[in-house]
N, C-alpha and C positions, 0 to 999 in steps of 0.2 A: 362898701362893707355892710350898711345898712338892711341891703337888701337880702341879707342870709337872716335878718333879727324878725321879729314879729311882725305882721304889716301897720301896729301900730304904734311902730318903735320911731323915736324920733332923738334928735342929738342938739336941742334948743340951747344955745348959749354952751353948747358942748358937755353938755349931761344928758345922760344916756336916759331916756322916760321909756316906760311899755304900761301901755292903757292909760295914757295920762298920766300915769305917774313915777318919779325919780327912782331910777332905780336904787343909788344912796340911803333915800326914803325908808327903801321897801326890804331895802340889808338892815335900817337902823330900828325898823319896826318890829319884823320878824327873824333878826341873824344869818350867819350865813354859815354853812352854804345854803342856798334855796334856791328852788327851781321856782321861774315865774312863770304862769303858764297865761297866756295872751287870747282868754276869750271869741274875740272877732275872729282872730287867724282861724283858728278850729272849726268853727262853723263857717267861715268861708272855703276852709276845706272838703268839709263836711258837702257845701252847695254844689261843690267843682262836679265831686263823684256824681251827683245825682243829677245834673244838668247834663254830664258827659252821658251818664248810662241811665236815661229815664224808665228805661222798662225794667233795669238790674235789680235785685236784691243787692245793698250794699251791708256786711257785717262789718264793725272794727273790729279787727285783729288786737284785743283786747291784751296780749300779752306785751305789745309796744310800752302801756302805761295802763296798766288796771287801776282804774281811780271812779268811784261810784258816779262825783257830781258831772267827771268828764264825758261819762258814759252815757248818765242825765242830756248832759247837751247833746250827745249825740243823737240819741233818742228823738229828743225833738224836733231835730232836723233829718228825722224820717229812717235815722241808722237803724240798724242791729248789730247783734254783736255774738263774735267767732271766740269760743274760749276750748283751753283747751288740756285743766285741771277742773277739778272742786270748786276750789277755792274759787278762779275767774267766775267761774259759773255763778257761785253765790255773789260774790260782787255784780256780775249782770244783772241776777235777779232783784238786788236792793235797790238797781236804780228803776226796776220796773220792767228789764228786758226777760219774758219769758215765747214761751209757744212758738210761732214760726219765725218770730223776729232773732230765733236763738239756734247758732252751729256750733254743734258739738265737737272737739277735735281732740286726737290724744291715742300717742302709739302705743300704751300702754293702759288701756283703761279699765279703773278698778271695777269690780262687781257692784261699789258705792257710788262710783260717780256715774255710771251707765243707766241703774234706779233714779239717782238725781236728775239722769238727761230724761228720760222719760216720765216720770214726775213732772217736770219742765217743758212737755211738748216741742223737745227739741227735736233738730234736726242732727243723727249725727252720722258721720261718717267714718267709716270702719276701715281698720288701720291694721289688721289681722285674720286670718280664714277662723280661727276660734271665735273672734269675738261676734261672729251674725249670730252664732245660736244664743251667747251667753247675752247679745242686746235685744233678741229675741225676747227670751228669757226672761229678762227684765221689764219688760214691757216696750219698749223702743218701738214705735209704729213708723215711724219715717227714717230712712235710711239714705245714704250714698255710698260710694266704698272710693277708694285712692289708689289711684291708678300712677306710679312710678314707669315713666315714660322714657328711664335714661336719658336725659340730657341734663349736659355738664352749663349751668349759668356762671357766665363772666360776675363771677362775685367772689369774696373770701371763700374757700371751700368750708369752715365754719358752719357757713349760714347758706349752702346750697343743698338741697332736699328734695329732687329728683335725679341724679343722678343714681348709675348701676352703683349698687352695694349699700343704697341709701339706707337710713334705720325707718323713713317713713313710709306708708305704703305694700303697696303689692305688685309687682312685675303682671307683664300682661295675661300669662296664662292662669296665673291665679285668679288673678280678674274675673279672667274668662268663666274660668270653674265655676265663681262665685254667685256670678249674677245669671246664671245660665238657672231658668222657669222663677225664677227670685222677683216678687212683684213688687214686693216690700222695698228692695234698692231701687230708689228711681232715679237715679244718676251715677256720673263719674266727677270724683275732683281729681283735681292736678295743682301741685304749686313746686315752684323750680327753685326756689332761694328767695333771698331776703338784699334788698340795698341794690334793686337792677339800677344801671342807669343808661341800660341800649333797651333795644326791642327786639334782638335780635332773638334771645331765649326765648322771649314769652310769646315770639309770633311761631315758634316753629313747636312749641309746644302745643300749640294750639291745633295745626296741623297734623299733630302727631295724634291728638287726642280725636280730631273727625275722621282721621284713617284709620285708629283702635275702635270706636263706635260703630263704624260700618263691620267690623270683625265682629263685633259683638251680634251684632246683627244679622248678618248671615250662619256664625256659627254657632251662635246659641240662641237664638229669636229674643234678643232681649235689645231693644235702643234707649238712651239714655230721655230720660224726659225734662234733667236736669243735668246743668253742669256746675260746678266750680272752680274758677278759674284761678282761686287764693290771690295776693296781694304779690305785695317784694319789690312794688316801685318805689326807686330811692329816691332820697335828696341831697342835692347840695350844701355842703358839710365847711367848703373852702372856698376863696374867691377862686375863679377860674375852673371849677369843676364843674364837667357839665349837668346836665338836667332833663329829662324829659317832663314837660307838664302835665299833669293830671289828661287834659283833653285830649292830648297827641295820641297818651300811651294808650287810655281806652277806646280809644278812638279807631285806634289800629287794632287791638285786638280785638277787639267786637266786630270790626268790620271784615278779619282773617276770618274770626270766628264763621263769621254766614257763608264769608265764599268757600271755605274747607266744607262745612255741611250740604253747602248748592253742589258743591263737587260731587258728593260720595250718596246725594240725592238723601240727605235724610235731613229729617223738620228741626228747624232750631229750635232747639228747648231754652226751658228760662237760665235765665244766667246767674249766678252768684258772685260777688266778688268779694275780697277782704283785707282792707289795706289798712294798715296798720301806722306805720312810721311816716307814711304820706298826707298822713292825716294831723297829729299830734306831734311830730319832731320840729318841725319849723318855728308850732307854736309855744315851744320852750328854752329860756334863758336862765343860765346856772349863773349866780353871784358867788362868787368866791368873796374872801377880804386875805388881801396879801400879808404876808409871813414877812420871811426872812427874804433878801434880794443878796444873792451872793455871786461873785465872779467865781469859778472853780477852774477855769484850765481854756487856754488859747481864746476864744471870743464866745465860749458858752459862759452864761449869767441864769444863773436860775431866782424864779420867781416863786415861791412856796406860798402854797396856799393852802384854806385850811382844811379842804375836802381830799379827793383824789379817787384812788380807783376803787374805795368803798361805795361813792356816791357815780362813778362813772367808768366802769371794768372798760368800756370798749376799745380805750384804744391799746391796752396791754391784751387782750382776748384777738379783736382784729386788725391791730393796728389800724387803728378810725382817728381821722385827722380832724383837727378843730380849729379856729381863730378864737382869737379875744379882742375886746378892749377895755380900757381902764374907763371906768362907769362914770367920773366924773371929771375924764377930760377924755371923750370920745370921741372930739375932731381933733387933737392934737397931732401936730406931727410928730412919726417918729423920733427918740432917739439912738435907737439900736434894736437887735434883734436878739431875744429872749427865750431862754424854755421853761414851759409851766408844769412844775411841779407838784405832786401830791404830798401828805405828811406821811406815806404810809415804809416800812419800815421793808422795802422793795425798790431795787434798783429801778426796775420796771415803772413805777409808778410816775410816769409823765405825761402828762397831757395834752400838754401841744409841745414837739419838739422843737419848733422856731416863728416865734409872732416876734411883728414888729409893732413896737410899744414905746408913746413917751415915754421919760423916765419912771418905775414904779416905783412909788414907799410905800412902807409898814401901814399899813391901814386903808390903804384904795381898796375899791371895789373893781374886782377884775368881773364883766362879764363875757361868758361863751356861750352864742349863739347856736339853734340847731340840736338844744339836748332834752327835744321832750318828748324822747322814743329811745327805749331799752336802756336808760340812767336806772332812773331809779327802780324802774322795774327789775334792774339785774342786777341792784345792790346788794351790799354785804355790813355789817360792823367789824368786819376785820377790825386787828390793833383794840378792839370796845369803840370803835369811832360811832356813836349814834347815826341814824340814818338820817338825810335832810327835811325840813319842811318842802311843804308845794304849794300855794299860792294863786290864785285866781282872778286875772286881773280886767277890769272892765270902764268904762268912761268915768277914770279917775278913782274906782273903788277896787280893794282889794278883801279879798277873802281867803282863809284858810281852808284846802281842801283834805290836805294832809297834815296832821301834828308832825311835829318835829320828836322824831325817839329820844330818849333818854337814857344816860346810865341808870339811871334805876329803873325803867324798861327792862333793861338788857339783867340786870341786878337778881329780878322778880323771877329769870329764867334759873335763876340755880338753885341747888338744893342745898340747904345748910343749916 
Protein backbone atom coordinates (compact mmCIF):
# COMPACT_ATOMS: atom_id res chain seq x y z
CA UNK A 1 0.00 0.00 0.00
CA UNK A 2 2.95 2.23 0.75
CA UNK A 3 4.04 2.26 -2.59
CA UNK A 4 0.93 4.44 -4.05
CA UNK A 5 1.99 7.26 -1.00
CA UNK A 6 4.99 9.65 -1.54
CA UNK A 7 8.46 8.15 -1.85
CA UNK A 8 9.03 9.43 1.44
CA UNK A 9 6.23 8.07 3.21
CA UNK A 10 6.89 5.61 5.82
CA UNK A 11 4.50 3.56 8.53
CA UNK A 12 7.32 3.63 11.61
CA UNK A 13 5.64 2.19 14.66
CA UNK A 14 2.52 2.13 12.37
CA UNK A 15 2.06 5.99 11.85
CA UNK A 16 1.63 7.14 8.70
CA UNK A 17 4.95 10.04 8.42
CA UNK A 18 5.49 12.05 4.80
CA UNK A 19 8.85 14.07 4.80
CA UNK A 20 9.64 13.05 8.14
CA UNK A 21 6.79 13.95 9.56
CA UNK A 22 3.51 12.41 11.26
CA UNK A 23 0.90 12.80 9.40
CA UNK A 24 -1.49 13.07 12.85
CA UNK A 25 1.27 16.00 13.36
CA UNK A 26 0.47 17.65 10.27
CA UNK A 27 -3.74 17.17 10.66
CA UNK A 28 -3.13 18.78 14.29
CA UNK A 29 -0.93 21.73 13.12
CA UNK A 30 -2.83 22.75 10.06
CA UNK A 31 -6.57 20.85 10.12
CA UNK A 32 -8.08 18.90 8.03
CA UNK A 33 -8.79 18.21 5.19
CA UNK A 34 -5.22 19.02 3.80
CA UNK A 35 -3.36 18.01 1.04
CA UNK A 36 0.36 17.23 1.78
CA UNK A 37 2.35 17.63 -0.80
CA UNK A 38 5.80 15.48 -0.53
CA UNK A 39 8.65 17.83 -1.96
CA UNK A 40 11.37 14.95 -3.01
CA UNK A 41 8.57 13.01 -4.93
CA UNK A 42 8.01 16.18 -7.32
CA UNK A 43 11.35 16.62 -8.20
CA UNK A 44 12.15 13.17 -8.60
CA UNK A 45 9.50 13.31 -10.98
CA UNK A 46 10.50 16.25 -12.25
CA UNK A 47 14.38 14.37 -12.82
CA UNK A 48 12.48 11.15 -14.41
CA UNK A 49 10.98 13.47 -17.45
CA UNK A 50 14.26 15.04 -18.13
CA UNK A 51 16.68 12.06 -17.95
CA UNK A 52 13.90 10.18 -20.13
CA UNK A 53 13.75 13.17 -22.73
CA UNK A 54 17.08 15.14 -22.50
CA UNK A 55 16.86 16.89 -25.61
CA UNK A 56 12.61 17.54 -24.69
CA UNK A 57 11.30 20.81 -23.75
CA UNK A 58 9.45 19.55 -20.70
CA UNK A 59 6.14 22.08 -19.70
CA UNK A 60 3.88 21.25 -16.44
CA UNK A 61 0.58 20.91 -17.38
CA UNK A 62 -0.14 23.40 -14.84
CA UNK A 63 -3.89 22.82 -14.70
CA UNK A 64 -3.10 19.35 -12.67
CA UNK A 65 -2.30 21.85 -9.45
CA UNK A 66 -1.64 25.43 -10.19
CA UNK A 67 0.33 26.39 -7.07
CA UNK A 68 3.29 29.27 -7.47
CA UNK A 69 5.95 27.62 -5.06
CA UNK A 70 5.05 24.02 -6.96
CA UNK A 71 5.81 25.59 -10.13
CA UNK A 72 9.01 27.32 -8.40
CA UNK A 73 10.36 23.76 -8.00
CA UNK A 74 9.62 22.96 -11.07
CA UNK A 75 11.43 25.60 -12.53
CA UNK A 76 14.36 24.64 -10.95
CA UNK A 77 14.58 21.45 -12.05
CA UNK A 78 14.69 22.85 -15.55
CA UNK A 79 10.64 22.60 -16.11
CA UNK A 80 8.30 24.99 -17.88
CA UNK A 81 5.06 25.36 -17.77
CA UNK A 82 1.82 24.61 -20.20
CA UNK A 83 -1.15 27.01 -18.94
CA UNK A 84 -4.08 27.40 -20.48
CA UNK A 85 -6.21 30.46 -18.86
CA UNK A 86 -5.13 33.99 -17.56
CA UNK A 87 -5.19 33.15 -14.49
CA UNK A 88 -2.55 29.87 -14.82
CA UNK A 89 -0.44 32.13 -16.89
CA UNK A 90 -0.19 34.70 -14.07
CA UNK A 91 0.48 32.09 -11.68
CA UNK A 92 3.50 30.91 -14.16
CA UNK A 93 4.57 34.19 -14.27
CA UNK A 94 4.94 34.81 -10.29
CA UNK A 95 7.02 31.88 -10.04
CA UNK A 96 9.26 33.26 -12.71
CA UNK A 97 8.07 31.12 -15.61
CA UNK A 98 7.89 33.55 -18.79
CA UNK A 99 9.36 33.68 -22.48
CA UNK A 100 10.08 30.34 -24.20
CA UNK A 101 9.91 28.25 -20.97
CA UNK A 102 6.01 29.35 -21.42
CA UNK A 103 2.86 27.33 -23.69
CA UNK A 104 0.19 28.93 -24.16
CA UNK A 105 -3.07 26.77 -24.41
CA UNK A 106 -6.96 27.44 -24.61
CA UNK A 107 -9.89 26.70 -26.99
CA UNK A 108 -11.36 29.62 -26.37
CA UNK A 109 -8.93 32.43 -25.95
CA UNK A 110 -9.78 35.77 -24.97
CA UNK A 111 -8.47 39.04 -26.87
CA UNK A 112 -6.80 39.52 -23.05
CA UNK A 113 -5.05 36.55 -22.48
CA UNK A 114 -3.53 36.25 -26.15
CA UNK A 115 -2.07 40.22 -25.37
CA UNK A 116 -1.01 38.57 -22.01
CA UNK A 117 0.59 35.35 -24.02
CA UNK A 118 2.48 37.82 -26.08
CA UNK A 119 3.35 40.18 -23.52
CA UNK A 120 4.85 36.77 -21.95
CA UNK A 121 6.86 35.56 -25.09
CA UNK A 122 4.99 32.73 -25.08
CA UNK A 123 4.59 30.00 -27.07
CA UNK A 124 1.11 29.56 -27.97
CA UNK A 125 -0.91 27.18 -29.86
CA UNK A 126 -3.97 28.04 -31.73
CA UNK A 127 -7.05 26.17 -31.16
CA UNK A 128 -9.16 27.99 -33.90
CA UNK A 129 -8.93 29.33 -37.84
CA UNK A 130 -9.94 32.91 -36.27
CA UNK A 131 -7.74 32.99 -33.64
CA UNK A 132 -4.06 33.25 -36.13
CA UNK A 133 -5.07 36.68 -37.29
CA UNK A 134 -6.61 37.76 -33.77
CA UNK A 135 -2.71 36.21 -32.08
CA UNK A 136 -1.48 37.99 -34.92
CA UNK A 137 -2.99 40.85 -33.92
CA UNK A 138 -1.96 40.77 -30.68
CA UNK A 139 1.46 40.53 -31.00
CA UNK A 140 2.03 36.57 -30.64
CA UNK A 141 5.47 35.98 -32.61
CA UNK A 142 5.64 32.21 -31.98
CA UNK A 143 3.05 29.96 -32.78
CA UNK A 144 1.89 26.08 -33.24
CA UNK A 145 -1.63 25.14 -34.13
CA UNK A 146 -3.65 21.56 -32.82
CA UNK A 147 -3.89 19.18 -34.89
CA UNK A 148 -7.29 16.71 -33.86
CA UNK A 149 -5.98 13.43 -35.33
CA UNK A 150 -9.44 11.38 -34.25
CA UNK A 151 -8.29 8.85 -32.19
CA UNK A 152 -10.50 7.49 -29.49
CA UNK A 153 -7.86 7.06 -25.99
CA UNK A 154 -8.63 4.05 -23.67
CA UNK A 155 -9.51 6.70 -20.98
CA UNK A 156 -13.05 8.29 -19.43
CA UNK A 157 -14.34 9.95 -22.46
CA UNK A 158 -14.45 13.08 -20.08
CA UNK A 159 -10.92 13.58 -20.42
CA UNK A 160 -10.35 12.38 -23.99
CA UNK A 161 -9.41 15.25 -26.43
CA UNK A 162 -8.54 14.13 -29.82
CA UNK A 163 -11.20 12.30 -30.74
CA UNK A 164 -13.68 13.24 -34.00
CA UNK A 165 -16.26 15.75 -32.69
CA UNK A 166 -13.55 16.84 -30.04
CA UNK A 167 -14.06 20.72 -28.78
CA UNK A 168 -10.19 20.90 -28.97
CA UNK A 169 -8.35 21.61 -32.08
CA UNK A 170 -8.67 21.45 -35.81
CA UNK A 171 -9.25 18.31 -38.07
CA UNK A 172 -6.71 18.04 -40.75
CA UNK A 173 -7.76 20.03 -43.52
CA UNK A 174 -8.14 22.92 -41.47
CA UNK A 175 -4.73 22.45 -40.48
CA UNK A 176 -4.03 22.16 -43.72
CA UNK A 177 -5.58 25.56 -44.84
CA UNK A 178 -3.90 27.00 -41.80
CA UNK A 179 -0.30 26.64 -41.90
CA UNK A 180 -0.21 26.49 -45.83
CA UNK A 181 2.88 29.87 -46.64
CA UNK A 182 2.37 30.52 -42.41
CA UNK A 183 6.09 30.97 -41.22
CA UNK A 184 4.95 32.28 -38.07
CA UNK A 185 3.34 28.33 -37.12
CA UNK A 186 6.23 26.39 -36.49
CA UNK A 187 4.69 23.24 -35.48
CA UNK A 188 1.83 20.85 -34.77
CA UNK A 189 0.62 19.73 -31.22
CA UNK A 190 -1.51 16.63 -30.50
CA UNK A 191 -2.71 15.47 -27.21
CA UNK A 192 -5.33 12.46 -26.97
CA UNK A 193 -6.63 12.51 -23.26
CA UNK A 194 -5.75 12.60 -19.85
CA UNK A 195 -4.98 9.31 -17.14
CA UNK A 196 -3.49 6.88 -20.28
CA UNK A 197 -2.32 4.00 -18.66
CA UNK A 198 -1.29 1.86 -22.15
CA UNK A 199 0.71 3.33 -25.10
CA UNK A 200 -1.34 2.08 -27.30
CA UNK A 201 -3.12 5.81 -27.99
CA UNK A 202 -0.14 7.82 -27.76
CA UNK A 203 2.13 5.51 -30.06
CA UNK A 204 -0.27 5.66 -32.92
CA UNK A 205 -0.94 9.11 -32.52
CA UNK A 206 2.29 9.82 -32.98
CA UNK A 207 2.14 7.86 -36.31
CA UNK A 208 -0.65 9.62 -37.33
CA UNK A 209 0.95 13.04 -36.60
CA UNK A 210 4.41 11.98 -39.06
CA UNK A 211 1.81 10.84 -41.76
CA UNK A 212 -0.14 14.39 -41.35
CA UNK A 213 3.31 16.33 -41.49
CA UNK A 214 4.39 14.63 -44.68
CA UNK A 215 0.74 15.93 -46.00
CA UNK A 216 1.56 19.15 -44.95
CA UNK A 217 4.52 18.98 -46.69
CA UNK A 218 3.89 18.02 -49.85
CA UNK A 219 0.58 19.82 -49.99
CA UNK A 220 1.15 23.05 -48.72
CA UNK A 221 5.27 23.20 -48.44
CA UNK A 222 5.06 23.87 -44.93
CA UNK A 223 6.85 20.89 -42.32
CA UNK A 224 6.52 21.21 -38.86
CA UNK A 225 9.91 22.44 -37.03
CA UNK A 226 8.27 21.71 -33.73
CA UNK A 227 6.10 19.27 -32.24
CA UNK A 228 3.96 18.77 -29.28
CA UNK A 229 3.23 15.79 -28.11
CA UNK A 230 1.00 17.13 -24.75
CA UNK A 231 0.98 14.89 -21.46
CA UNK A 232 -1.99 12.27 -20.19
CA UNK A 233 0.30 9.58 -18.82
CA UNK A 234 -1.58 8.22 -15.80
CA UNK A 235 -0.96 6.78 -12.53
CA UNK A 236 -1.76 4.37 -10.30
CA UNK A 237 -4.65 5.25 -8.19
CA UNK A 238 -5.28 1.38 -6.51
CA UNK A 239 -3.22 -1.42 -5.41
CA UNK A 240 -3.24 -3.78 -8.56
CA UNK A 241 -3.80 -1.07 -11.30
CA UNK A 242 -1.35 -0.91 -13.62
CA UNK A 243 1.35 1.74 -14.53
CA UNK A 244 3.50 2.77 -17.23
CA UNK A 245 6.64 4.48 -15.95
CA UNK A 246 7.71 7.66 -16.85
CA UNK A 247 10.99 5.98 -18.93
CA UNK A 248 8.76 3.26 -20.69
CA UNK A 249 6.19 5.84 -21.94
CA UNK A 250 8.69 8.30 -23.20
CA UNK A 251 10.81 6.09 -24.14
CA UNK A 252 8.43 4.61 -26.69
CA UNK A 253 7.15 7.51 -27.95
CA UNK A 254 10.09 9.40 -28.83
CA UNK A 255 11.44 6.58 -30.15
CA UNK A 256 7.97 5.97 -32.54
CA UNK A 257 8.37 9.42 -32.74
CA UNK A 258 12.02 9.30 -35.03
CA UNK A 259 11.05 6.00 -36.83
CA UNK A 260 7.53 7.54 -38.13
CA UNK A 261 9.65 10.86 -39.28
CA UNK A 262 12.71 8.29 -40.72
CA UNK A 263 9.65 6.84 -42.55
CA UNK A 264 7.93 9.64 -44.24
CA UNK A 265 11.82 11.14 -44.71
CA UNK A 266 11.29 14.22 -42.75
CA UNK A 267 13.82 15.91 -39.93
CA UNK A 268 12.92 15.39 -36.43
CA UNK A 269 11.95 18.54 -35.04
CA UNK A 270 12.26 19.55 -31.35
CA UNK A 271 9.80 17.93 -29.07
CA UNK A 272 7.54 19.29 -26.48
CA UNK A 273 5.93 17.49 -23.97
CA UNK A 274 3.50 18.27 -20.96
CA UNK A 275 2.63 16.24 -18.21
CA UNK A 276 0.83 17.13 -15.76
CA UNK A 277 -0.69 14.51 -13.23
CA UNK A 278 2.60 12.35 -13.79
CA UNK A 279 4.24 14.77 -12.15
CA UNK A 280 2.40 16.20 -8.94
CA UNK A 281 -0.44 13.20 -8.24
CA UNK A 282 1.71 10.68 -6.51
CA UNK A 283 3.25 13.53 -4.74
CA UNK A 284 0.01 14.34 -2.90
CA UNK A 285 -1.91 12.93 0.31
CA UNK A 286 -5.43 14.12 1.45
CA UNK A 287 -5.95 13.79 5.44
CA UNK A 288 -9.34 13.78 6.13
CA UNK A 289 -10.36 13.41 10.29
CA UNK A 290 -13.38 10.89 10.50
CA UNK A 291 -16.90 11.83 11.12
CA UNK A 292 -19.74 9.81 11.83
CA UNK A 293 -18.84 5.70 11.31
CA UNK A 294 -22.26 4.22 10.57
CA UNK A 295 -23.62 0.70 9.37
CA UNK A 296 -26.53 1.63 6.82
CA UNK A 297 -27.76 -1.63 5.09
CA UNK A 298 -26.31 -5.37 4.48
CA UNK A 299 -22.29 -4.91 5.06
CA UNK A 300 -22.07 -1.22 3.70
CA UNK A 301 -20.48 0.93 6.82
CA UNK A 302 -19.74 4.28 5.97
CA UNK A 303 -16.89 6.40 7.14
CA UNK A 304 -17.76 10.24 6.95
CA UNK A 305 -15.29 12.55 6.58
CA UNK A 306 -15.05 15.97 6.64
CA UNK A 307 -14.15 16.93 3.02
CA UNK A 308 -15.59 15.21 0.05
CA UNK A 309 -16.26 16.01 -3.48
CA UNK A 310 -15.85 19.88 -2.89
CA UNK A 311 -12.20 19.19 -2.10
CA UNK A 312 -12.10 15.97 -4.65
CA UNK A 313 -15.00 16.03 -7.62
CA UNK A 314 -13.16 13.11 -9.41
CA UNK A 315 -14.56 10.25 -8.45
CA UNK A 316 -18.33 11.57 -8.87
CA UNK A 317 -17.04 13.44 -12.47
CA UNK A 318 -15.10 10.14 -13.47
CA UNK A 319 -15.59 7.66 -11.30
CA UNK A 320 -11.73 7.78 -10.10
CA UNK A 321 -10.97 5.20 -7.62
CA UNK A 322 -8.81 5.67 -4.45
CA UNK A 323 -7.46 3.60 -1.19
CA UNK A 324 -7.07 4.87 2.21
CA UNK A 325 -5.53 4.41 5.53
CA UNK A 326 -6.21 5.32 8.94
CA UNK A 327 -2.83 7.68 9.61
CA UNK A 328 -2.31 6.46 12.87
CA UNK A 329 -2.66 2.81 12.66
CA UNK A 330 -1.35 2.31 9.09
CA UNK A 331 -0.09 -1.33 9.42
CA UNK A 332 -2.95 -2.40 11.19
CA UNK A 333 -4.94 -5.31 9.91
CA UNK A 334 -8.06 -5.10 8.53
CA UNK A 335 -11.18 -5.28 10.26
CA UNK A 336 -13.76 -4.88 7.58
CA UNK A 337 -14.44 -3.41 4.47
CA UNK A 338 -15.58 0.33 4.39
CA UNK A 339 -17.07 3.29 2.18
CA UNK A 340 -15.58 6.89 2.44
CA UNK A 341 -17.85 9.22 2.40
CA UNK A 342 -18.00 13.06 1.73
CA UNK A 343 -20.23 15.60 4.05
CA UNK A 344 -21.74 17.01 1.10
CA UNK A 345 -25.47 17.09 0.70
CA UNK A 346 -25.31 14.31 -2.68
CA UNK A 347 -25.89 10.82 -2.73
CA UNK A 348 -22.89 10.91 -5.03
CA UNK A 349 -20.54 12.11 -2.86
CA UNK A 350 -18.32 9.05 -2.06
CA UNK A 351 -14.93 8.53 -2.31
CA UNK A 352 -13.76 5.36 -2.20
CA UNK A 353 -16.58 2.96 -2.59
CA UNK A 354 -14.77 -0.06 -0.57
CA UNK A 355 -11.34 0.08 1.52
CA UNK A 356 -10.34 -2.16 3.93
CA UNK A 357 -9.62 -0.54 7.22
CA UNK A 358 -9.06 -1.31 10.92
CA UNK A 359 -11.79 -0.34 12.86
CA UNK A 360 -12.37 3.56 12.32
CA UNK A 361 -13.50 6.20 15.18
CA UNK A 362 -14.63 9.71 15.36
CA UNK A 363 -11.29 11.41 15.25
CA UNK A 364 -8.70 9.34 13.13
CA UNK A 365 -7.01 10.71 10.49
CA UNK A 366 -8.05 8.88 7.40
CA UNK A 367 -5.30 9.38 4.66
CA UNK A 368 -5.72 8.97 0.68
CA UNK A 369 -2.83 8.55 -1.41
CA UNK A 370 -2.39 9.83 -5.16
CA UNK A 371 -4.40 13.23 -4.94
CA UNK A 372 -2.00 15.89 -5.87
CA UNK A 373 -3.57 16.22 -9.51
CA UNK A 374 -6.97 17.70 -10.41
CA UNK A 375 -8.32 17.87 -6.28
CA UNK A 376 -7.89 20.86 -5.59
CA UNK A 377 -7.40 22.22 -8.71
CA UNK A 378 -11.12 21.30 -9.68
CA UNK A 379 -12.51 22.32 -6.28
CA UNK A 380 -15.61 23.83 -5.44
CA UNK A 381 -17.18 25.41 -1.71
CA UNK A 382 -20.28 23.67 -2.58
CA UNK A 383 -22.64 23.46 0.77
CA UNK A 384 -20.12 27.13 1.84
CA UNK A 385 -17.59 24.07 2.71
CA UNK A 386 -14.12 26.43 2.48
CA UNK A 387 -11.61 25.03 0.21
CA UNK A 388 -8.51 23.01 1.81
CA UNK A 389 -4.99 24.00 2.91
CA UNK A 390 -1.94 22.55 0.87
CA UNK A 391 1.19 21.93 2.58
CA UNK A 392 4.82 21.45 1.62
CA UNK A 393 6.69 18.89 3.01
CA UNK A 394 10.50 18.37 3.38
CA UNK A 395 13.23 16.56 5.75
CA UNK A 396 11.04 16.95 8.62
CA UNK A 397 9.87 20.60 7.82
CA UNK A 398 6.52 21.71 6.75
CA UNK A 399 5.36 24.82 5.05
CA UNK A 400 2.23 26.42 3.83
CA UNK A 401 1.82 26.78 0.29
CA UNK A 402 -1.80 27.23 0.13
CA UNK A 403 -4.02 29.21 3.07
CA UNK A 404 -6.77 27.19 3.96
CA UNK A 405 -10.34 29.48 2.63
CA UNK A 406 -12.62 30.60 4.95
CA UNK A 407 -16.26 31.36 5.48
CA UNK A 408 -15.48 34.73 5.65
CA UNK A 409 -13.59 34.32 2.40
CA UNK A 410 -16.40 33.13 0.84
CA UNK A 411 -18.54 35.94 3.10
CA UNK A 412 -16.37 38.91 1.48
CA UNK A 413 -17.91 37.45 -2.04
CA UNK A 414 -21.45 38.89 -1.50
CA UNK A 415 -22.99 41.91 -1.67
CA UNK A 416 -24.93 43.17 1.30
Amino acid sequence: MLNLFPDTARADGGVLSIGGIAAPALAREFGTPLVVYDEATIRAAARAYRTAAPDAFIAYGTKAFPNVEVLRILAEEGLGADVSTLGELRFAEAAGITGDRLVVHGNNKSDEELAAAAAAGGLVVLDALDEIGRARAAGVARMLIRFTPGIEANTHQSIRTAHHGSKFGLPADDVLAAVSGASDIEGLHVHIGSQLLDLDAALLSVAELAAFAARTRDEAGWRPRVVDLGGGLGVRTVPGEPEVPVHEFVGRVLGELETAFAAQELPLPRVILEPGRSLVARAGVTLYRVGAVKRVAGDTTYVAVDGGMSDNPRPALYGARYTAVIAERADAEPAGTYAVAGKHCESGDVLIERVALPQPERGDILAVPVTGAYTLSMSSSYNVVPRPAAVLVRDGGARLIRKRETIDDLLALELR
